[in-house]
N, C-alpha and C positions, 0 to 999 in steps of 0.2 A: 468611330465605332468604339466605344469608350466601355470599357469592361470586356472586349471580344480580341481576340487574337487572330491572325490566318495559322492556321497550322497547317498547310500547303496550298501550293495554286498548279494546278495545270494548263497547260495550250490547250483553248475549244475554240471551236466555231462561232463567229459574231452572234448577234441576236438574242441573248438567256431569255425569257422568260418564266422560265419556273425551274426551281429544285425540289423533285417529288423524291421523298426518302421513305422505303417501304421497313419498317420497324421488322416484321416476320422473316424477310430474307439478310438484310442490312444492305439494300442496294439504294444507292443513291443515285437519281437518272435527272438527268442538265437537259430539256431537250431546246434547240434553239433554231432562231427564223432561218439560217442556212440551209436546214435541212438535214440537220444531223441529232442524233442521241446520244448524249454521252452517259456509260453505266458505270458507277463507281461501287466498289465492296467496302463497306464499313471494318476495319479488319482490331480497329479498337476504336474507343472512344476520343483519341487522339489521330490516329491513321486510317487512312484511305488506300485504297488499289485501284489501281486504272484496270476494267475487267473489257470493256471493249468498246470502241464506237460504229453508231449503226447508220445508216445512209436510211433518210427519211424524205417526207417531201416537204420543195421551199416553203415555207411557212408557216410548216407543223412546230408550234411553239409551245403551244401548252402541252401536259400534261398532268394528269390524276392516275393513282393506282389502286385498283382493291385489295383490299387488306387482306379477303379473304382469299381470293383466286390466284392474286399477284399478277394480275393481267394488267399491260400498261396500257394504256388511251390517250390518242394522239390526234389535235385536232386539226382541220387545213381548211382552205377554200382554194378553188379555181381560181387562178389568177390571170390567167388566156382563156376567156372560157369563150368560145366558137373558133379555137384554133382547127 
């Protein structure tokens, strides 16, 4: 990563598929194939806060946020489906 620095890492849940960062709140949300959401606070341009993680379902991996409502959108499929 040649020009980019980590300036922290936290413990998440395997699987990332996306990091949706909503500019109007400063939240940062990691959601991944486990089944979890992870929400971070932008608290500067250099730091992060861990504000909470949320119990999603297995495979909800992506998401997208609206910029205007700041509603999060989480997507899955059935993975038993005639359980």
């Amino acid at each position: 990563m040649e020009g980019h620095e980590v300036l922290q890492s936290y413990p998440i849940s395997g699987g990332v598929d996306t990091n949706t960062f909503d500019p109007g709140t400063g939240l940062l949300l990691v959601s991944t194939r486990e089944g979890m959401l992870h929400i971070y606070h932008e608290d500067s341009p250099d730091k992060l806060s861990e504000v909470e993680s949320v119990k999603t379902e297995y495979g909800e991996k992506t998401s997208q946020v609206d910029p205007k409502t700041h509603h999060v959108f989480l997507s899955t499929s059935d993975f038993n489906p005639g359980r």
